[in-house]
C-alpha positions in Angstrom: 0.0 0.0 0.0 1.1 3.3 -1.1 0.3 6.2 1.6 0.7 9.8 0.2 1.8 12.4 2.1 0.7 15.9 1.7 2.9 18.6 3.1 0.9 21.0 4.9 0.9 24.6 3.1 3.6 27.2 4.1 2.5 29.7 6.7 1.3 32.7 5.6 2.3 35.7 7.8 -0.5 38.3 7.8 1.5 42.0 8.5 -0.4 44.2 10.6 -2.2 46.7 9.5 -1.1 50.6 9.8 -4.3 51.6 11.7 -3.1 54.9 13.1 -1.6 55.8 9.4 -5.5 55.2 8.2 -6.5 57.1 11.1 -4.3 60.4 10.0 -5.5 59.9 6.3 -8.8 60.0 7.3 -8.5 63.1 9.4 -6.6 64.6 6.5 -9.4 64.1 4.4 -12.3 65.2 7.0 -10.2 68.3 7.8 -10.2 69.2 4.4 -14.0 68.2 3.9 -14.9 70.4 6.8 -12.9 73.5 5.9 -14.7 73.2 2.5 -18.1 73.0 3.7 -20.6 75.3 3.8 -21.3 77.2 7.2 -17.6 76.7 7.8 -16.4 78.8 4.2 -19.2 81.3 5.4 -18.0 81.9 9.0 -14.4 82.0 8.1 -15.3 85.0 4.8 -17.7 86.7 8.1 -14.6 86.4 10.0 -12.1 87.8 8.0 -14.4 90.5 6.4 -14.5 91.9 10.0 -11.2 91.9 11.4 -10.5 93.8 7.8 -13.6 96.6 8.7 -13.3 96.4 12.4 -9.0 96.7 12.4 -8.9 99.7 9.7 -9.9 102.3 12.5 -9.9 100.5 15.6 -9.1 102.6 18.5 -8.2 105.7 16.0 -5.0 104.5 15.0 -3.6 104.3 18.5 -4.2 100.7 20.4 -3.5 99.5 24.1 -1.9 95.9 23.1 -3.3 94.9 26.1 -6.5 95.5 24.9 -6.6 94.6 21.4 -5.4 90.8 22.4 -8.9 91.1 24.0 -10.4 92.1 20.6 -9.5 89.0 19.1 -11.8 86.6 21.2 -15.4 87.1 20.3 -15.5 86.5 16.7 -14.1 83.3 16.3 -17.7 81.8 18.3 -18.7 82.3 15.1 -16.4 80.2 13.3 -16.4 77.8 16.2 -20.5 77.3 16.4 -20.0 76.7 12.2 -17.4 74.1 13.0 -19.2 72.4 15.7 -22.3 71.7 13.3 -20.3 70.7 10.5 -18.2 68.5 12.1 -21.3 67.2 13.8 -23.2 66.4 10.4 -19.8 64.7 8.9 -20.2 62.0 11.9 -23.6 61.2 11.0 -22.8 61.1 7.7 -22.4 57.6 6.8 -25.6 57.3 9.5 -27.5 59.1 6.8 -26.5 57.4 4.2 -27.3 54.0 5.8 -23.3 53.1 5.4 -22.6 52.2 8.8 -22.5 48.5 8.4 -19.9 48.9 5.5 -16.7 50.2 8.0 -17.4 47.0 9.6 -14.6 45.5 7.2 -12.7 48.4 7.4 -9.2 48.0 10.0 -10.5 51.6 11.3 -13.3 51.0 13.5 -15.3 53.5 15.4 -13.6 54.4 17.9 -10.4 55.1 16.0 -12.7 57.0 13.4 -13.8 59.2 16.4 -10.5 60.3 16.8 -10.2 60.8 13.1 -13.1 63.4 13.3 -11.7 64.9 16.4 -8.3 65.6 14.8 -10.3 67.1 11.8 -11.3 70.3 13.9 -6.8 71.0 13.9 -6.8 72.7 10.6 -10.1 75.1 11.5 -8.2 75.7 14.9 -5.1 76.6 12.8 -6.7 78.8 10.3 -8.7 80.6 13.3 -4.9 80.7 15.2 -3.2 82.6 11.8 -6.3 85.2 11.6 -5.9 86.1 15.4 -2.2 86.8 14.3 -2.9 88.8 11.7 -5.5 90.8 13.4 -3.2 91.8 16.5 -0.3 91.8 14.2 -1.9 94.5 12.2 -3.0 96.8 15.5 0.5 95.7 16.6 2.4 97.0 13.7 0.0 100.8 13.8 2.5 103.9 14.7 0.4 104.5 17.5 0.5 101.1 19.4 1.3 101.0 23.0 1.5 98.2 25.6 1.8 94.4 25.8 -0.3 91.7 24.4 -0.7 88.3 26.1 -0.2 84.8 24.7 -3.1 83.8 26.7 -5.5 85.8 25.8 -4.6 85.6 21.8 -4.9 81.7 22.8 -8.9 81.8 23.5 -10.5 82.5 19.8 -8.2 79.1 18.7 -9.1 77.3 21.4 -13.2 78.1 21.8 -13.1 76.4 17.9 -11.6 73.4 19.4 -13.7 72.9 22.3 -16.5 73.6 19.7 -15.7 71.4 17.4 -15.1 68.7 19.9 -18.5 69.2 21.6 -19.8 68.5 18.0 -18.2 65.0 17.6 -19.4 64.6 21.3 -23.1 65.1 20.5 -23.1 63.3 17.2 -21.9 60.0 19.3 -23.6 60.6 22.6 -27.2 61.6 20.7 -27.3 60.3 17.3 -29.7 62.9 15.3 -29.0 65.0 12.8 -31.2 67.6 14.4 -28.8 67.7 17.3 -26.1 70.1 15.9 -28.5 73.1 14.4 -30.5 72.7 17.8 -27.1 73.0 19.8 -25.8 75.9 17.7 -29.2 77.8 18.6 -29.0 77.1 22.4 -25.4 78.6 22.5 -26.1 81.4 20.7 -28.2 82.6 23.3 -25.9 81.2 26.0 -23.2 83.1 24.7 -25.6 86.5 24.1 -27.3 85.5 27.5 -24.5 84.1 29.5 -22.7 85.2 32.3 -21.6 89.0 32.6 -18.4 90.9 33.9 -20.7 91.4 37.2 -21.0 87.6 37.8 -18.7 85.4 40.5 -14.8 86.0 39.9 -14.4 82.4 39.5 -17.7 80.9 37.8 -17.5 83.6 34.7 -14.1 82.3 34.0 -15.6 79.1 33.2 -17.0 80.7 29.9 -15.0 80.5 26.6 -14.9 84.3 26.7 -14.5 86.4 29.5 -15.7 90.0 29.0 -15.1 93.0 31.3 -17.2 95.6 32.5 -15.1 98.6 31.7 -13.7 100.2 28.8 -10.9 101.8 30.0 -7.5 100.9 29.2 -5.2 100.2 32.8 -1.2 99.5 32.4 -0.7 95.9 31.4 0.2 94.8 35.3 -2.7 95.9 36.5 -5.3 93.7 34.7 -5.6 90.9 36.7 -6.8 88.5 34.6 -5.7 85.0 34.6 -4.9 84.8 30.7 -2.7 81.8 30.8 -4.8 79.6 33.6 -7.6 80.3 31.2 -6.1 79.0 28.2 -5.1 75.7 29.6 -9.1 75.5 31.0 -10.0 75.8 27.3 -7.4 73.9 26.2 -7.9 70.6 28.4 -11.9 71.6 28.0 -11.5 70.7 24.3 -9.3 67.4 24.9 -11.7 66.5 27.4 -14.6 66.7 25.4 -12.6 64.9 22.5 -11.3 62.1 24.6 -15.5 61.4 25.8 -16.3 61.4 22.3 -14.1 58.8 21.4 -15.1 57.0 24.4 -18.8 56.8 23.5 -17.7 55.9 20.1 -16.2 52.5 21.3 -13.3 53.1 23.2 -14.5 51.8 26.5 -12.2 48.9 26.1 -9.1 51.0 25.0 -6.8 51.8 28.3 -5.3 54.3 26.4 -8.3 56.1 25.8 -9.1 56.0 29.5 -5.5 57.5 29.9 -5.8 60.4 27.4 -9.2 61.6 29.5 -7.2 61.5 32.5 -4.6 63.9 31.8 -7.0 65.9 30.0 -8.9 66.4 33.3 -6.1 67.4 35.0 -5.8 70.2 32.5 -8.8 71.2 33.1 -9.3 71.0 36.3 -5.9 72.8 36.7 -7.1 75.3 34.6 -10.4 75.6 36.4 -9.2 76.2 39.4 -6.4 78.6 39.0 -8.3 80.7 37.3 -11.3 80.8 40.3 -8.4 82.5 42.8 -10.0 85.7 43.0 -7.8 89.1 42.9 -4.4 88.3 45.1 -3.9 91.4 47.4 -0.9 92.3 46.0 -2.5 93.6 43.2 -5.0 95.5 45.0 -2.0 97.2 46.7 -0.5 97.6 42.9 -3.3 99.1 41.6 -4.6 101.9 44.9 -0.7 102.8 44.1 -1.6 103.4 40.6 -4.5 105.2 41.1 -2.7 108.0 43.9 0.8 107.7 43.7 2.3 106.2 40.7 5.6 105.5 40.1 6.3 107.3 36.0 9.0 108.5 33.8 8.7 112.3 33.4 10.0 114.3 30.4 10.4 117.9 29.2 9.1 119.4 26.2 9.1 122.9 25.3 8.9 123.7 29.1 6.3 121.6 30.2 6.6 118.4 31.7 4.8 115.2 30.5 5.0 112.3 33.0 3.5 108.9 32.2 3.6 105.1 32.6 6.4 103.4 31.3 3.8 102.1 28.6 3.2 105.1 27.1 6.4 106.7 27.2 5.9 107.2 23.3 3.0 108.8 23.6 4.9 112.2 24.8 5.8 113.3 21.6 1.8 113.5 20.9 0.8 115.3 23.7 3.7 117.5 23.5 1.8 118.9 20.4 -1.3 119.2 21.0 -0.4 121.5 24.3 1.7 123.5 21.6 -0.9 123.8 19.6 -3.0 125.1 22.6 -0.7 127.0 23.6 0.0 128.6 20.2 -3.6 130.2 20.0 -3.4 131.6 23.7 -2.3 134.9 24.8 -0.5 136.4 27.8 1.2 135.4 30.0 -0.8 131.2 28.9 1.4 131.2 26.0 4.5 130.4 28.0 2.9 129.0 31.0 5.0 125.8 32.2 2.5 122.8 32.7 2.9 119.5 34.3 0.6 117.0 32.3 0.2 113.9 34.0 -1.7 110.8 33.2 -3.8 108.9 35.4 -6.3 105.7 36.0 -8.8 105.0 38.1 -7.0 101.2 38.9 -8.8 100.8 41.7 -11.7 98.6 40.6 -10.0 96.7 37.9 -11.8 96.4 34.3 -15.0 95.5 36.6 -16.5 99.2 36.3 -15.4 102.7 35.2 -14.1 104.6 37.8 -13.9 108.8 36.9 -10.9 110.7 37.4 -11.1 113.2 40.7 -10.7 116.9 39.4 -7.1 118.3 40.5 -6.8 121.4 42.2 -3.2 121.8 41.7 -2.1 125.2 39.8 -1.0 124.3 35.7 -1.3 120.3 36.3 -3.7 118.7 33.6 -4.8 115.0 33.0 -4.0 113.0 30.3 -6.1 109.8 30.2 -4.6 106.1 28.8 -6.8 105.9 25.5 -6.0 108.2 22.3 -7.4 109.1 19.3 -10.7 110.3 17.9 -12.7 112.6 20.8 -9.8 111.8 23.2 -7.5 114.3 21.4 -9.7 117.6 22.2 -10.8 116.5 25.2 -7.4 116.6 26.4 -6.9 119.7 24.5 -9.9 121.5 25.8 -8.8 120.4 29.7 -5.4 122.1 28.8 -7.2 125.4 27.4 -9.1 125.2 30.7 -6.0 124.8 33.1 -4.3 128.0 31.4 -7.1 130.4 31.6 -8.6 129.4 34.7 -5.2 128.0 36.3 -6.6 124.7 37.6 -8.6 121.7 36.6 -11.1 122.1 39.0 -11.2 126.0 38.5 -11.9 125.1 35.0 -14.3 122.6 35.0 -16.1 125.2 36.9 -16.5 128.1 34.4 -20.0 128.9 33.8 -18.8 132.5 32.2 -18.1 134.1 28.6 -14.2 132.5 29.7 -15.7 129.1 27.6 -15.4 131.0 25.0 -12.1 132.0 25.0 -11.6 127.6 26.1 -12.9 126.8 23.2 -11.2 128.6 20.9 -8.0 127.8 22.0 -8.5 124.3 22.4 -10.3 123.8 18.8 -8.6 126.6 16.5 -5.6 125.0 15.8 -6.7 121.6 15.2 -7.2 120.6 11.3 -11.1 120.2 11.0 -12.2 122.4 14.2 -16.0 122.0 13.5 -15.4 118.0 13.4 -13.5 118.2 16.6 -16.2 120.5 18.1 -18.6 117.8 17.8 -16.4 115.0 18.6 -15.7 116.8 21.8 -19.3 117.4 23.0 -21.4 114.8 24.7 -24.6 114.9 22.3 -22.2 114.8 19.3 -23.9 118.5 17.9 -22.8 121.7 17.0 -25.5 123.7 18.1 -27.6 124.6 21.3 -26.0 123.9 25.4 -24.2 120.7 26.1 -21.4 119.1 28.0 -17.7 119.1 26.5 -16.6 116.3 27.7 -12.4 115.8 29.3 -10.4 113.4 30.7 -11.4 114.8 34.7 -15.3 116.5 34.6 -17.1 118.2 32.0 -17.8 121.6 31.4 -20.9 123.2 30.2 -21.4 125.1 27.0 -24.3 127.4 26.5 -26.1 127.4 23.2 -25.3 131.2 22.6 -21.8 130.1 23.6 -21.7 127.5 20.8 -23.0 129.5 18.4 -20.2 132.1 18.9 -17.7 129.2 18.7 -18.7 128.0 15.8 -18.8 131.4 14.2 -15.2 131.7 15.2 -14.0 128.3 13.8 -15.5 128.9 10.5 -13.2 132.5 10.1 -9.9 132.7 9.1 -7.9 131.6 12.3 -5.1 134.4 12.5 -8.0 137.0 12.4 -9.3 135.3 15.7 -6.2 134.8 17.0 -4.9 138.5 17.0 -8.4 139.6 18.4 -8.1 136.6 21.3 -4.5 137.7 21.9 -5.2 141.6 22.0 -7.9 141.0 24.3 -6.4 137.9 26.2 -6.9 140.0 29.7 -10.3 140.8 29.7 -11.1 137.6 27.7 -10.2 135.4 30.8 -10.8 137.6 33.4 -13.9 135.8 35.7 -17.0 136.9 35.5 -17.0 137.8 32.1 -19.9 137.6 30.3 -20.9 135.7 27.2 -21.9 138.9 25.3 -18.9 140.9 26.2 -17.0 137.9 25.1 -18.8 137.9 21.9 -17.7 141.8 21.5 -14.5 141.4 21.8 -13.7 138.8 19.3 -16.4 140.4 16.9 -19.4 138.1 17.4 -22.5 140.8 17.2 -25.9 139.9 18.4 -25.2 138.3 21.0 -27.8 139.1 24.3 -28.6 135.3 25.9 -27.4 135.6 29.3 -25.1 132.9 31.0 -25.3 130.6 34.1 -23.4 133.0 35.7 -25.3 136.1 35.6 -28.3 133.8 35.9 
């Protein structure tokens, strides 16, 4: 008998398969998808087409850096909530398309095409992270920038898309309806419109995406208080937190690393979360009530006067050198020479939590310059140094009720490019005729409609006509208790009878 004998067949060795190399091909390709759809290309065109409009003029051509970081955070919600939705419709898409069962036979399963999705929202983030650049590198690069920007704070718009777009993933694994994402999109909107406000808790407003102040003032970049960085890593291990449930509920329960990645992710965020909550440390209270009534400042001399300011806006001399020239220029007497110490201050007191006015100074020649520039800040300050050299004080001249706001106004306006723009610029209801408040850095002063009227007149003439008529009458012109008419005379405005508050 004859036995055959069949050798068994040669092994075959099966390599494994590059899962994590399918897993960044399909991101690639779901990043790209999602930067191309819809409500992603129209938030990003939104986006851009305002920091173009918005950055043009913003803050006149002279920003705070450590306000324009601020600037950048808002907006990007609105790329984010686009993201969110999109990225949100791209997990249910093979759900829609009844093609679920097909990735069955597919080496990237769920879970791992979870993470896939998740790293799809890193090119949006990007993009978002190099229009943030551009927009506080252009207020950066303006001639009239002062201050310092912070890292953390230019961090946030980036970030909120991430911790968008991950929410999105999250909802399309936890609730699996395609009505989900335009229903979430609505309820943040009005959470972010409706949501907590700078008079909240310290520590449970940080726990927004954005964090908005109450105040519009600009304070020296040490005084803010606000914990930029902390806040950054809450957002940040917010995002990776929300991305590592996602892939959890997508299958990766059984995954230890997955498990792992959620830990350290919570410890960003819970690090975050509570440095942030720490309230204000009492050594910047001290800092700041230093500020406010003693500050330490570099002080420099210019044409006699002397200009003392925070280091920050040391560079900001030179400009108010000339506008106190220019003041000066139209003034008679004895004003024309008059040595003045301009000094700026801040109301640091309060933080950006309210605005805090400026106390009226009672010191002979000593005029406040405020921390913002441009636009109506230029003659207000320029109207507070007319006051200071014909009445001699701030608070002396934010008292003149007289036919001396004339001569003020004059003085302050005259020399200035487009006077009648600046005269409504400077006054509270934005007109150029009838009684209102001219508004400076300290307290305002009042401004009669007859007294308007004669200012006005006076702008609209040839300006060394008025100024030989205000300097050949400077004496009486600033004398107190002047009246409006008499004023009028003297600097040849006829028909003038409406009596003052003064005579009043």
């Amino acid at each position: 008998m004859t036995t055959l004998v069949q050798l068994a067949p040669a092994a075959v060795t099966t390599e494994p398969r590059n899962a994590w190399g399918a897993v960044f091909a399909l991101a690639r390709l779901e990043g790209r998808r999602l930067l191309l759809s819809i409500p992603v290309l129209v938030a990003f065109a939104v986006y851009i087409a305002w920091i173009v409009w918005h950055t043009l003029d913003s803050y006149h051509g002279f920003p705070a850096l450590q306000d324009a970081d601020r600037d950048t955070q808002s907006t990007p919600l609105l790329v984010g909530l686009a993201v969110m939705l999109s990225v949100n419709q791209a997990v249910l898409r093979s759900r829609r398309r009844d093609t679920e069962r097909h990735f069955a036979v597919l080496p990237v399963n769920t879970w791992r095409r979870t993470v896939a999705h998740v790293l799809s929202v890193v090119p949006a983030v990007l993009l978002t992270a190099v229009c943030v650049g551009v927009q506080f590198g252009w207020e950066a690069l303006k001639p009239g920038a002062v201050g310092h920007g912070s890292l953390g704070e230019l961090a946030v718009g980036p970030l909120t898309v991430l911790v968008c777009g991950a929410l999105g993933v999250l909802m399309a694994r936890v609730l699996k309806s395609t009505f989900v994402g335009p229903m979430l999109v609505v309820f943040l909107l009005f959470f972010f419109v409706l949501g907590a406000s700078p008079q909240d808790g310290e520590g449970t407003r940080w726990l927004n995406p954005v964090v908005g102040e109450g105040s519009s003032k600009t304070l020296p970049s040490d005084l803010l208080g606000r914990p930029a960085a902390l806040h950054a890593l809450y957002l940040l291990g917010l995002g990776l937190t929300l991305g590592a449930l996602a892939v959890l509920a997508g299958g990766g329960r059984r995954v230890r690393t997955c498990y792992a990645a959620l830990g350290a992710a919570l410890s960003l965020l819970l690090a975050g979360a509570f440095g942030q909550s720490g309230g204000t440390p009492a050594s910047l209270t001290a800092a700041r009530e230093k500020a406010t009534l003693n500050p330490e400042q570099t002080c420099e001399q210019r044409g006699g006067s002397t200009y003392c300011a925070f280091p920050e806006w040391e560079p900001r001399i030179g400009t108010w050198a000339e506008v106190v020239d220019g003041v000066q220029g139209l003034a008679g007497g004895t004003a024309k020479d008059q040595k003045l110490l301009v000094r700026q201050r801040v109301e640091a007191r309060y933080g950006l939590s309210s605005d805090g006015a400026l106390e009226t100074l009672d010191a002979p020649n000593e005029v406040t310059v405020g921390t913002r520039w441009g636009g109506p800040r230029v003659p207000e300050f320029s109207s507070a140094v007319a006051a200071v050299l014909v009445a001699g004080s701030e608070q002396e001249g934010t008292s003149m009720c007289d036919g001396r706001v004339v001569t003020v106004m004059w003085i302050s306006l005259g020399w200035q490019d487009k006077p009648i723009d600046e005269l409504r610029n400077v006054r509270l209801d934005d007109s150029i005729s009838g009684s209102a408040i001219v508004l400076q850095p300290t307290s305002a002063i009042s401004m009669s409609a007859a007294q308007t009227d004669i200012v006005r007149t006076l702008l609209t003439r040839p300006r060394a006509e008025v100024t030989a008529l205000v300097k050949k009458h400077w004496k009486e012109l600033t004398a107190p208790g002047i009246t409006t008419a008499r004023a009028a005379e003297l600097v040849g405005v006829k028909g003038v009878t409406e009596k003052d508050g003064c005579e009043e």
